[in-house]
N, C-alpha and C positions, 0 to 999 in steps of 0.2 A: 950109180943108181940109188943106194943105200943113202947116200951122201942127197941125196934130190927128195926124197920121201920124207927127209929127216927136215929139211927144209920147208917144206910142203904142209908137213905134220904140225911145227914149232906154229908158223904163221896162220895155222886154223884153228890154234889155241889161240892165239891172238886177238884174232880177230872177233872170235866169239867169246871173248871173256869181258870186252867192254860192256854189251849192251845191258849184260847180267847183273854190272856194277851197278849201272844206270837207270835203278828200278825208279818209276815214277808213280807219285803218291796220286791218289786223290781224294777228294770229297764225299757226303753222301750222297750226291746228288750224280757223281762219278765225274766231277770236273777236275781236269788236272790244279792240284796248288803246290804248291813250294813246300817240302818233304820237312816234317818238323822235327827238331835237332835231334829229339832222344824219347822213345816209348812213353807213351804216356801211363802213370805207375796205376797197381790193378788195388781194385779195391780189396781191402781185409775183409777177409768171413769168418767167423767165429761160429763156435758151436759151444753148444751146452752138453754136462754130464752122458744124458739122452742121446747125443745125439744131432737133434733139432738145433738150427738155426738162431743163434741170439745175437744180441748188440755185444760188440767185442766190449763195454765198459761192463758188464752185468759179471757178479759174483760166479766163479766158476765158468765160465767158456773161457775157451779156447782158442787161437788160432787153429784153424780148419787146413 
């Protein structure tokens, strides 16, 4: 019996581990498209001395 649950157990890991691989992307409009190879990168934000929000080239900011 032990030996049946274990079998039982293994195959509904199985089974439910594919479809979770299989995340499908899509658009804004919510149409499925073809999953793009790798995140797309986040913009830099910088800050000033302050605080306050600046152009990361400007004298004194920071990465945020």
């Amino acid at each position: 019996m032990k030996a049946l649950s274990f079998i039982v157990a293994a195959a509904l890991a199985v089974s439910t581990a594919a479809p979770l691989a299989a995340a499908p992307c899509r658009d804004a409009k919510g149409k499925f498209i073809k999953c793009p190879e790798k995140a797309p990168a986040k913009k830099q934000v910088c800050k000033d001395a302050k605080g306050k929000f600046a152009k990361c080239g400007t004298p004194g900011a920071k990465p945020a």
